[in-house]
Jmol script that loads the backbone (N, CA, C; Angstrom):
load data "model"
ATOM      1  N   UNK A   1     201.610 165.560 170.908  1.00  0.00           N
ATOM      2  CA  UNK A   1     202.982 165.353 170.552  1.00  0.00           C
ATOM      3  C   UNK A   1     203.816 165.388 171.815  1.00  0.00           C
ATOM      4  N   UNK A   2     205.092 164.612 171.731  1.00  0.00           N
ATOM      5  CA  UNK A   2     205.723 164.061 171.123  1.00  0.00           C
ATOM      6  C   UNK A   2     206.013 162.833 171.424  1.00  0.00           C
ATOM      7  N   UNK A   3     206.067 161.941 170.320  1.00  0.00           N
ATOM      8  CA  UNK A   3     206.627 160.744 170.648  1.00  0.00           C
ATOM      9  C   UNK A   3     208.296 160.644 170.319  1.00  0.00           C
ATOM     10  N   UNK A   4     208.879 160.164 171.564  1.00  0.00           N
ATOM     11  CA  UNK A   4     210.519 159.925 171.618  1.00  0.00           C
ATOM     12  C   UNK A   4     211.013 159.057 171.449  1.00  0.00           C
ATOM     13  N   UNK A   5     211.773 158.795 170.792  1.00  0.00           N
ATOM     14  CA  UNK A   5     213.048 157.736 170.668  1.00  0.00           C
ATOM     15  C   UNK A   5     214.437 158.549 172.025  1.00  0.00           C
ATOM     16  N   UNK A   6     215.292 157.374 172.359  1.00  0.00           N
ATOM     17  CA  UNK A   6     216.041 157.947 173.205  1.00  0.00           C
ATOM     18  C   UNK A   6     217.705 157.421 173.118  1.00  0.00           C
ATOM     19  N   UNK A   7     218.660 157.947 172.961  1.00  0.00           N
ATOM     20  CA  UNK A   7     219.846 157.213 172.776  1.00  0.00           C
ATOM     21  C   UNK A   7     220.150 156.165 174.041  1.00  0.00           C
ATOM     22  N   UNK A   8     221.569 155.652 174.046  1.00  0.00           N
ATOM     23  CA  UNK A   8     221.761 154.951 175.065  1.00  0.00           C
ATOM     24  C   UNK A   8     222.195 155.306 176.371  1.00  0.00           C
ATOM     25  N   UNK A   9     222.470 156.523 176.694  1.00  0.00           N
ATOM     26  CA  UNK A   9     222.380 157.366 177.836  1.00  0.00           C
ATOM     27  C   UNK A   9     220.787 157.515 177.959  1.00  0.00           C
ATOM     28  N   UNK A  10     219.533 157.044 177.441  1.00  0.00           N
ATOM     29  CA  UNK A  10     218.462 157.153 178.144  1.00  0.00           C
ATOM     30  C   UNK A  10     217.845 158.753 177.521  1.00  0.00           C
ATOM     31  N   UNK A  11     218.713 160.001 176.966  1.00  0.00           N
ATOM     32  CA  UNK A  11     218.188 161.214 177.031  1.00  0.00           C
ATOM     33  C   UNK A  11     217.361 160.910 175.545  1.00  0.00           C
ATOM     34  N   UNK A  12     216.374 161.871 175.403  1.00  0.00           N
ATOM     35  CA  UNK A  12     215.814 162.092 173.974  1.00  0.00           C
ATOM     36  C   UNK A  12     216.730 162.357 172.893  1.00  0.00           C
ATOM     37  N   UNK A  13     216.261 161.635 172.148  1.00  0.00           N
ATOM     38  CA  UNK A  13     217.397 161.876 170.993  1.00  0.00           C
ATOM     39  C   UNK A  13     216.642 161.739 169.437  1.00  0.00           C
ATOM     40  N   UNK A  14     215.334 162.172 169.813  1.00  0.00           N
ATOM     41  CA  UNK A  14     214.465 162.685 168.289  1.00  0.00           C
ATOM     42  C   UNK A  14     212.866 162.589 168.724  1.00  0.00           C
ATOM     43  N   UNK A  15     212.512 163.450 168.330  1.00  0.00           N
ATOM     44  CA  UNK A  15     210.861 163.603 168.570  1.00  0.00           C
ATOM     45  C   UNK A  15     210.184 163.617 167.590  1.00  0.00           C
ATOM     46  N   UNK A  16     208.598 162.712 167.304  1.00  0.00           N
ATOM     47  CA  UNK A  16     208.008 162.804 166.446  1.00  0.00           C
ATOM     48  C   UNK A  16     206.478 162.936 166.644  1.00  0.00           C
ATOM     49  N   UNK A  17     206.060 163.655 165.564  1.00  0.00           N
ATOM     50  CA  UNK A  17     204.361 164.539 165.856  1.00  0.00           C
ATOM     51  C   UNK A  17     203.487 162.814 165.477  1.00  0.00           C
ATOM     52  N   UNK A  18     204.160 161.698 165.225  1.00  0.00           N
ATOM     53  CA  UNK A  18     203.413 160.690 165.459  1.00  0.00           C
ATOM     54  C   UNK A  18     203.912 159.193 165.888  1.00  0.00           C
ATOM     55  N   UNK A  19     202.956 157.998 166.283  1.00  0.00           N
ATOM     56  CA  UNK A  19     203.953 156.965 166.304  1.00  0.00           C
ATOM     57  C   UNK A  19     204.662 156.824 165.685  1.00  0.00           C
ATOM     58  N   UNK A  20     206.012 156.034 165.671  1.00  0.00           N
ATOM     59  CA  UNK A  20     206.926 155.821 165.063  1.00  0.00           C
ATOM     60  C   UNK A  20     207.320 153.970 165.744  1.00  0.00           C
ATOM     61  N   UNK A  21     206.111 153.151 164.625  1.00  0.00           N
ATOM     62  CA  UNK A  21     206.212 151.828 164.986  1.00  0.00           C
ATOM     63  C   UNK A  21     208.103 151.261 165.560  1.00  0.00           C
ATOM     64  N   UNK A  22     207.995 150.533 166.208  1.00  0.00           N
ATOM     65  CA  UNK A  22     209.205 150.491 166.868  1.00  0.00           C
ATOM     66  C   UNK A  22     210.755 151.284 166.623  1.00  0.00           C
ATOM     67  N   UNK A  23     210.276 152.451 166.767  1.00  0.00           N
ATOM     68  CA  UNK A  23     211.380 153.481 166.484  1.00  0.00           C
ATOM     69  C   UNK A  23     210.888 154.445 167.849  1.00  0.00           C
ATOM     70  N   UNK A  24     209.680 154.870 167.759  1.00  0.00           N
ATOM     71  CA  UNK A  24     209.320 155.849 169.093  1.00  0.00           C
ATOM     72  C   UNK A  24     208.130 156.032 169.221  1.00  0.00           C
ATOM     73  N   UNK A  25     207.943 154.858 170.100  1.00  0.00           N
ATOM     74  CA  UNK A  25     206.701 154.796 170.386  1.00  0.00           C
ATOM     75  C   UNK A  25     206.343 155.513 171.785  1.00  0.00           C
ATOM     76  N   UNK A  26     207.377 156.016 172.832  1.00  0.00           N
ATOM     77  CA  UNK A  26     206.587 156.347 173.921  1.00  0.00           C
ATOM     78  C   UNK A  26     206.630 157.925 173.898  1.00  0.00           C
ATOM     79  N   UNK A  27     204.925 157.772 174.365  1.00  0.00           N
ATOM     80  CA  UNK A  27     204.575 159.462 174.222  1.00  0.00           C
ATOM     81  C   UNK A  27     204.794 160.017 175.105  1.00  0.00           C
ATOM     82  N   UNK A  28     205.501 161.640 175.528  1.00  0.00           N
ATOM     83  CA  UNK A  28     205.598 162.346 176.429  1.00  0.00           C
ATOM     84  C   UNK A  28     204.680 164.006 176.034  1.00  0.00           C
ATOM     85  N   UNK A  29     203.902 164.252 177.097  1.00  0.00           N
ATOM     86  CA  UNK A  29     203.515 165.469 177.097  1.00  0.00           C
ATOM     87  C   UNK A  29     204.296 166.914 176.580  1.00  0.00           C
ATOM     88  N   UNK A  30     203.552 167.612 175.992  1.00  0.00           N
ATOM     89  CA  UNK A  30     204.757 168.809 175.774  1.00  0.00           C
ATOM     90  C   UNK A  30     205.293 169.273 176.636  1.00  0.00           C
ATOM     91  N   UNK A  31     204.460 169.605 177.873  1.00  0.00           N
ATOM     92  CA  UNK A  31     205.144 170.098 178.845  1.00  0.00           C
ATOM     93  C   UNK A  31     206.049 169.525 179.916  1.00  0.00           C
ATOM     94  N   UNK A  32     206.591 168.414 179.445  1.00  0.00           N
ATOM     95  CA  UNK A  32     207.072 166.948 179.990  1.00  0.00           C
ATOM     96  C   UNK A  32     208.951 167.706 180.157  1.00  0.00           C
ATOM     97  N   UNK A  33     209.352 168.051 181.135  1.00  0.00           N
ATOM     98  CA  UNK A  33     211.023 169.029 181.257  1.00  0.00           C
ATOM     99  C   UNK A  33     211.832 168.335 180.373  1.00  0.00           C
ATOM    100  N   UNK A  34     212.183 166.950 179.917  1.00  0.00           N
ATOM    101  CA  UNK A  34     212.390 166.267 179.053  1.00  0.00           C
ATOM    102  C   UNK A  34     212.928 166.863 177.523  1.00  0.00           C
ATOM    103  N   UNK A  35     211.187 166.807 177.415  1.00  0.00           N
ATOM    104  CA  UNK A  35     210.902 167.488 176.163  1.00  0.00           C
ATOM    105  C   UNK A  35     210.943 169.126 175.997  1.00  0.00           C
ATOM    106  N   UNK A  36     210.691 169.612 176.782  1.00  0.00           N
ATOM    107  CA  UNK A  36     211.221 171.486 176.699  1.00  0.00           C
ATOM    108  C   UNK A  36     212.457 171.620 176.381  1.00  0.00           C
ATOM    109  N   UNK A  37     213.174 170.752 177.041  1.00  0.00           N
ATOM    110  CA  UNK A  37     215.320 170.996 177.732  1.00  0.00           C
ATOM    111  C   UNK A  37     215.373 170.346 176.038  1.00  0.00           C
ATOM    112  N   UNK A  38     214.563 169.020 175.438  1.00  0.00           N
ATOM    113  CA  UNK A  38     215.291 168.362 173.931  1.00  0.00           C
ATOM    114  C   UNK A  38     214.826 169.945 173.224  1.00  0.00           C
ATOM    115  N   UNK A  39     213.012 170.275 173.289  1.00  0.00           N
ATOM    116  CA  UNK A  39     213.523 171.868 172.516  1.00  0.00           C
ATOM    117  C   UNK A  39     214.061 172.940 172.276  1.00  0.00           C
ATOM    118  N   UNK A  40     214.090 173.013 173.479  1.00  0.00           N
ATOM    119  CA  UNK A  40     215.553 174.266 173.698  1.00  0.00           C
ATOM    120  C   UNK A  40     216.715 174.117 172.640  1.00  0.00           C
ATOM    121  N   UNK A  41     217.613 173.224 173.475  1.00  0.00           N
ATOM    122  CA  UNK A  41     218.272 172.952 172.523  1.00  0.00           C
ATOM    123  C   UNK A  41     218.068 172.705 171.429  1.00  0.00           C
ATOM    124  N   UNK A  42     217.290 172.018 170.724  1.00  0.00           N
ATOM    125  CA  UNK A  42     217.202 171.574 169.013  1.00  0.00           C
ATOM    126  C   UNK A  42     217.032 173.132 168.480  1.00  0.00           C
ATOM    127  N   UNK A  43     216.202 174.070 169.059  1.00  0.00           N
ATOM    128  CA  UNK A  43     216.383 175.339 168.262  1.00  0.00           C
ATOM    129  C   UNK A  43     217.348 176.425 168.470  1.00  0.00           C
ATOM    130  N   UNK A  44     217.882 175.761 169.434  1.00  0.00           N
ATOM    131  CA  UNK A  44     219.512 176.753 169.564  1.00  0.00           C
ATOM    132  C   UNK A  44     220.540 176.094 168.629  1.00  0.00           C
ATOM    133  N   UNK A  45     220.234 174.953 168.427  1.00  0.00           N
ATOM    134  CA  UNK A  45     221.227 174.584 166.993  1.00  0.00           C
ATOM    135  C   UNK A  45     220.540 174.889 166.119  1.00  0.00           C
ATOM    136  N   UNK A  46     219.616 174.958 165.729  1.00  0.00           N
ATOM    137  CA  UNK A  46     218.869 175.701 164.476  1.00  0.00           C
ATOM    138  C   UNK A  46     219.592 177.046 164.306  1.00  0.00           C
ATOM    139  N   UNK A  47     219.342 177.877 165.289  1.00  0.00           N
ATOM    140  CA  UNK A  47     219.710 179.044 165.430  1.00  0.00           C
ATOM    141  C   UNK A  47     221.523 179.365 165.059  1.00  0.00           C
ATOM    142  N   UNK A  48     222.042 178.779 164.908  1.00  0.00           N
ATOM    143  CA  UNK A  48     223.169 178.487 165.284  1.00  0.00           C
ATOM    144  C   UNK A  48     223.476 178.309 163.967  1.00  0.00           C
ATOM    145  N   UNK A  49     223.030 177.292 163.587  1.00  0.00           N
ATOM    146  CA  UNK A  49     223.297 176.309 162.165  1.00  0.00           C
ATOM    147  C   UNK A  49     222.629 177.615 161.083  1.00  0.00           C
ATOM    148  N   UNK A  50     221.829 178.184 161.177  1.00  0.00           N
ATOM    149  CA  UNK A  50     221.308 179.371 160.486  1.00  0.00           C
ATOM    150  C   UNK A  50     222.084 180.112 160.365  1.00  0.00           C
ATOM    151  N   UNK A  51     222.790 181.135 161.432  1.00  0.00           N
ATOM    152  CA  UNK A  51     223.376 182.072 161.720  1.00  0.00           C
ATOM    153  C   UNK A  51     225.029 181.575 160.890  1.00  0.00           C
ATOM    154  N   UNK A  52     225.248 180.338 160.387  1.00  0.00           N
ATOM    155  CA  UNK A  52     226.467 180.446 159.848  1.00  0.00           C
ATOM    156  C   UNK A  52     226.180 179.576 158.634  1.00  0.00           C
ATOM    157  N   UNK A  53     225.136 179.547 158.241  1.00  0.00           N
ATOM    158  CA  UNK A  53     224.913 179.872 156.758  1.00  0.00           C
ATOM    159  C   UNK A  53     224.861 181.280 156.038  1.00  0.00           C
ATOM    160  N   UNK A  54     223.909 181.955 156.994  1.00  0.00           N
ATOM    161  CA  UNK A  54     223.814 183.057 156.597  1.00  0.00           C
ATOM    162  C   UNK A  54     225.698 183.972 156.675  1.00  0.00           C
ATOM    163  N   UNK A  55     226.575 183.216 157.258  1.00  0.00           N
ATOM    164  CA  UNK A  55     227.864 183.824 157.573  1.00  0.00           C
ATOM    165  C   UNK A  55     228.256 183.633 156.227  1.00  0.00           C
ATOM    166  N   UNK A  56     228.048 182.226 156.192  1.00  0.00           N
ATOM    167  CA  UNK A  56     228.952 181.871 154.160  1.00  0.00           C
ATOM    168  C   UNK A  56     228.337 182.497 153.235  1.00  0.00           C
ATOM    169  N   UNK A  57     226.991 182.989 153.070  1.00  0.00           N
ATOM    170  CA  UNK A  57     226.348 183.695 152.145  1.00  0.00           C
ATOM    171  C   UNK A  57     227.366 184.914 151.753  1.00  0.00           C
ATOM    172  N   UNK A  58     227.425 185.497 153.125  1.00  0.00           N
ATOM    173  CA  UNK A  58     227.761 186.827 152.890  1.00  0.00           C
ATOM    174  C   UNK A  58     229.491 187.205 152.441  1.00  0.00           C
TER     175      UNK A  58
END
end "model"
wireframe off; spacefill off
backbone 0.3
color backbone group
């Protein structure tokens, strides 16, 4: 994994655990800085996006 699609600034802008016929086809290594810096972030908005659901719950 992962194969990327990339917006028009060129950065990653969705990763997938398989091809993705002309949607994202080029594969980058996990350990590819790319792809660490797109995970980082995607789970700090997770984290984030969690943390204020759990706000409206309460």
């Amino acid at each position: 994994m992962p194969y990327v699609t990339r917006n028009a600034e060129g950065e990653i802008a969705g990763m997938f655990e398989q091809l993705q016929p002309e949607m994202a086809e080029e594969f980058l290594p996990d350990d590819n800085p790319e792809v660490v810096a797109f995970s980082e972030r995607s789970d700090a908005a997770l984290a984030d996006l969690q943390d204020k659901i759990k706000q409206d719950w309460l």
